[in-house]
C-alpha positions as CSV (number, residue, x, y, z in Angstrom):
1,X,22.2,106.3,127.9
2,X,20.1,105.5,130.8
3,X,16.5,107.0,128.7
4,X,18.0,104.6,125.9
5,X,17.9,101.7,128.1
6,X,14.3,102.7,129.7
7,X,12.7,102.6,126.2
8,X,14.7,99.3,125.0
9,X,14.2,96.9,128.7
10,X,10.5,98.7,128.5
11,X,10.9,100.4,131.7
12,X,7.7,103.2,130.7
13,X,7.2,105.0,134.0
14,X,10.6,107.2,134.2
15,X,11.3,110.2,132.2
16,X,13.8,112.1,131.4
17,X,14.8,116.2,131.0
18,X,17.9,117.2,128.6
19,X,20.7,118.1,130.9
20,X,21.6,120.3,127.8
21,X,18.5,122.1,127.8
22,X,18.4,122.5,131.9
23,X,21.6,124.3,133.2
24,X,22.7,126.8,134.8
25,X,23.2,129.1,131.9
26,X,19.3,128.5,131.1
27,X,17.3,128.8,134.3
28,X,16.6,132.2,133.8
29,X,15.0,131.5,129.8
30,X,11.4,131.5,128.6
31,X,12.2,128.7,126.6
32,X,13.0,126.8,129.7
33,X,9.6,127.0,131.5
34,X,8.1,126.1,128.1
35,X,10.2,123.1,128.0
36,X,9.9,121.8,131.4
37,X,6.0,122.7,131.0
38,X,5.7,120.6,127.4
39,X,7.6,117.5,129.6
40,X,5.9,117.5,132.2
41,X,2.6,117.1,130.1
42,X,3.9,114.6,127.9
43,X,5.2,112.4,131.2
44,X,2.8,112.9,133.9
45,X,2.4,109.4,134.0
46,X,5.7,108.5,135.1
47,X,6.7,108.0,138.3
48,X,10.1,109.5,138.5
49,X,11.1,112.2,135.8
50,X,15.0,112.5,136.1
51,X,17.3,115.3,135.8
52,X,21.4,115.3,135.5
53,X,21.7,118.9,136.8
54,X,25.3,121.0,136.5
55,X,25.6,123.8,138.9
56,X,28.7,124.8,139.8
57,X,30.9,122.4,138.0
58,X,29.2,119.5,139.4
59,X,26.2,117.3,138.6
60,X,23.4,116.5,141.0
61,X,20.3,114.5,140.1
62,X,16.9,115.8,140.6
63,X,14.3,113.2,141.0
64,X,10.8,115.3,140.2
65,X,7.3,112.8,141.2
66,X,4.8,114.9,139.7
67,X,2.5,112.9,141.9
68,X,3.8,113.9,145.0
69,X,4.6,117.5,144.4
70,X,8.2,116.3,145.7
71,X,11.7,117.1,144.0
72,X,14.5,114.4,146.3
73,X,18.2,115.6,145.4
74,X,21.1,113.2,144.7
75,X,23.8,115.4,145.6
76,X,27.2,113.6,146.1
77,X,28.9,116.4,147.7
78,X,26.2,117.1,150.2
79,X,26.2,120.6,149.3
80,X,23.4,122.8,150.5
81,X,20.6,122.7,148.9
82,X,20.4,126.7,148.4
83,X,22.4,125.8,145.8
84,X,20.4,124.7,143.3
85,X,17.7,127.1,143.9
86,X,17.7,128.6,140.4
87,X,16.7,125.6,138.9
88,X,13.9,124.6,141.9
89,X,12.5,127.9,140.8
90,X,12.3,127.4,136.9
91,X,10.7,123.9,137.8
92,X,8.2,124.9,139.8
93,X,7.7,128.1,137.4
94,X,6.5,125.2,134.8
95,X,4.9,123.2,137.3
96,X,2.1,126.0,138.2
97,X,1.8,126.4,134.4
98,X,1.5,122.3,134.1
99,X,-1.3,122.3,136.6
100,X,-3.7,124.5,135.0
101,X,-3.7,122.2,132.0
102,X,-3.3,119.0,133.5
103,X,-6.2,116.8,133.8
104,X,-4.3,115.1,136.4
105,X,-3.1,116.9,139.0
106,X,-4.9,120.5,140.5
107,X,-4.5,123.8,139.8
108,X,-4.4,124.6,143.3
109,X,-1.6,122.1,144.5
110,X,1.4,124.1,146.0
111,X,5.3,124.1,144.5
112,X,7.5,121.2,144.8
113,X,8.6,120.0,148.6
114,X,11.8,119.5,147.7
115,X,14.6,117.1,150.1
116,X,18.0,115.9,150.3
117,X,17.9,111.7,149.8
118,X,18.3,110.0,152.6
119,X,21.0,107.3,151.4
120,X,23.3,108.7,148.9
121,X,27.1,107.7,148.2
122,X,29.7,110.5,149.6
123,X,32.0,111.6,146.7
124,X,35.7,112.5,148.2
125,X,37.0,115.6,147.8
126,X,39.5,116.3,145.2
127,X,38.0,114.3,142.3
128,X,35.7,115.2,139.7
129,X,33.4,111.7,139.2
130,X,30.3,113.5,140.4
131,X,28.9,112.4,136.8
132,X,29.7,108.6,137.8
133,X,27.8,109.3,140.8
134,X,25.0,110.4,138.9
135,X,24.8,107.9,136.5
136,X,25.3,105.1,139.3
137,X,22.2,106.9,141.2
138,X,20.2,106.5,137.8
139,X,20.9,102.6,137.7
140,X,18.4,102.8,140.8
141,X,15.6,103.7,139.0
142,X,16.5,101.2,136.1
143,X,16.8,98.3,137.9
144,X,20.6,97.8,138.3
145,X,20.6,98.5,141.8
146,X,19.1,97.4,144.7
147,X,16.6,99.9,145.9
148,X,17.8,102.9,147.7
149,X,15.8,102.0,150.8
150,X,17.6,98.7,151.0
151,X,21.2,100.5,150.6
152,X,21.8,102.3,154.1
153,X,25.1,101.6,153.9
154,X,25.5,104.2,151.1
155,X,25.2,107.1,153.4
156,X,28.4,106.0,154.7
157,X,30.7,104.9,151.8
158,X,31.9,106.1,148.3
159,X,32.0,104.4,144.7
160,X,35.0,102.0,144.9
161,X,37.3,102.2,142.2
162,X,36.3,98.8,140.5
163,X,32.2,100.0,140.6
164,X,33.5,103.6,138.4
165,X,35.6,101.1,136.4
166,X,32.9,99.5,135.3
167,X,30.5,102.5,134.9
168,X,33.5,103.5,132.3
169,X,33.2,100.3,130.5
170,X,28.9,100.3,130.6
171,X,29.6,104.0,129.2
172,X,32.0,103.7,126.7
173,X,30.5,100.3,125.4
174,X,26.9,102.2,124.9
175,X,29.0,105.1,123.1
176,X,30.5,102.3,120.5
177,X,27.5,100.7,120.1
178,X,24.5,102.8,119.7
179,X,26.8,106.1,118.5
180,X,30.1,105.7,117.0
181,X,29.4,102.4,114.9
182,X,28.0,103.4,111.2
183,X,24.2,103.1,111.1
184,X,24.3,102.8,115.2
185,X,21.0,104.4,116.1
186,X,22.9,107.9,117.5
187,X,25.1,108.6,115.0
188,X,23.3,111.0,113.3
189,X,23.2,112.9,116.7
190,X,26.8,112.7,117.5
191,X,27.8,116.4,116.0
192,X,24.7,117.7,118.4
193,X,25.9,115.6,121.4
194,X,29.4,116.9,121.1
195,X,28.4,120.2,121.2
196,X,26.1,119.9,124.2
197,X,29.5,117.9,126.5
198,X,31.5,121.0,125.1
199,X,28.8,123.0,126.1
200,X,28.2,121.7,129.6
201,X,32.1,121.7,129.6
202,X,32.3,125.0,129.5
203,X,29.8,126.1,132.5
């Protein structure tokens, strides 16, 4: 939803990785460094290149700035970030293969620095919204939000039940819209796209 928006407000320098393509189930694939290796290539002009990671049975968002050699980690729960080491290892697998064909950035740069970020919403335990959290995170980068630096009072609080309320409604209006309605722009993609939720279900 959110690379839909990018491409139709104009917003050119974020990317975006298929969560169904970058799992935990597929860390450990060949065809995983290939396809982190082919994105990074075809983005390394953006800025941020996002990632809606599932580890665990929860989603974290990895914000990769090729740029900076820097992965920061949207990680509601706070949970170490040991955690997600698999897929820090994959990426930076593709990254040292990126470099040697980038024209951009060196062969001889080092793997990702990766970090926790410093303001980040606390999601209570006992509920399984971390994907609201993500997707809330995400509205940074496209310009719903104020800017994380200007939000210190996220490190302290979590989403209220009227801001996942109306995530709900933003997401369920963008399903109608551009997937269920006939001729919507998706709907030829909505067999694939069930697959991948029951697939990501399932981990």
């Amino acid at each position: 939803m959110e690379s839909h928006k990018c491409r139709r407000c104009g917003i050119k320098n974020i990317g975006f990785l298929d969560p169904s393509t970058v799992h935990e189930n597929t860390v450990n694939l060949p065809s995983t460094v290939d396809y982190l290796y082919k994105a990074f290539l075809s983005m390394q002009d953006k800025r941020s290149i996002l990632l809606s990671y599932n580890c665990f049975y929860h989603h974290v968002l990895l914000d990769i700035n090729l740029n900076d050699s820097r992965i920061e980690v949207y990680d509601s729960r706070k949970r170490p970030l040991s955690l997600i080491q698999p897929v820090i290892d994959v990426v930076n697998k593709a990254f040292a293969k990126y470099r040697k064909k980038s024209k951009i950035h060196r062969p001889f740069w080092g793997d990702f620095t990766v970090e926790e970020a410093k303001y980040i919403l606390k999601q209570p335990p006992g509920n399984d919204h971390c994907g609201f959290y993500v997707m809330h995170y995400m509205h940074y980068y496209t310009g719903d939000c104020r800017s994380a630096e200007m939000n210190t009072e996220l490190d302290s609080r979590e989403l209220l039940m009227g801001e996942l309320v109306a995530l709900q409604e933003e997401l369920a209006g963008w399903l109608v819209d551009y997937v269920v309605k006939p001729g919507s722009e998706y709907k030829h993609n909505l067999g694939v796209m069930s697959r991948s939720y029951r697939s990501c279900q399932a981990l």
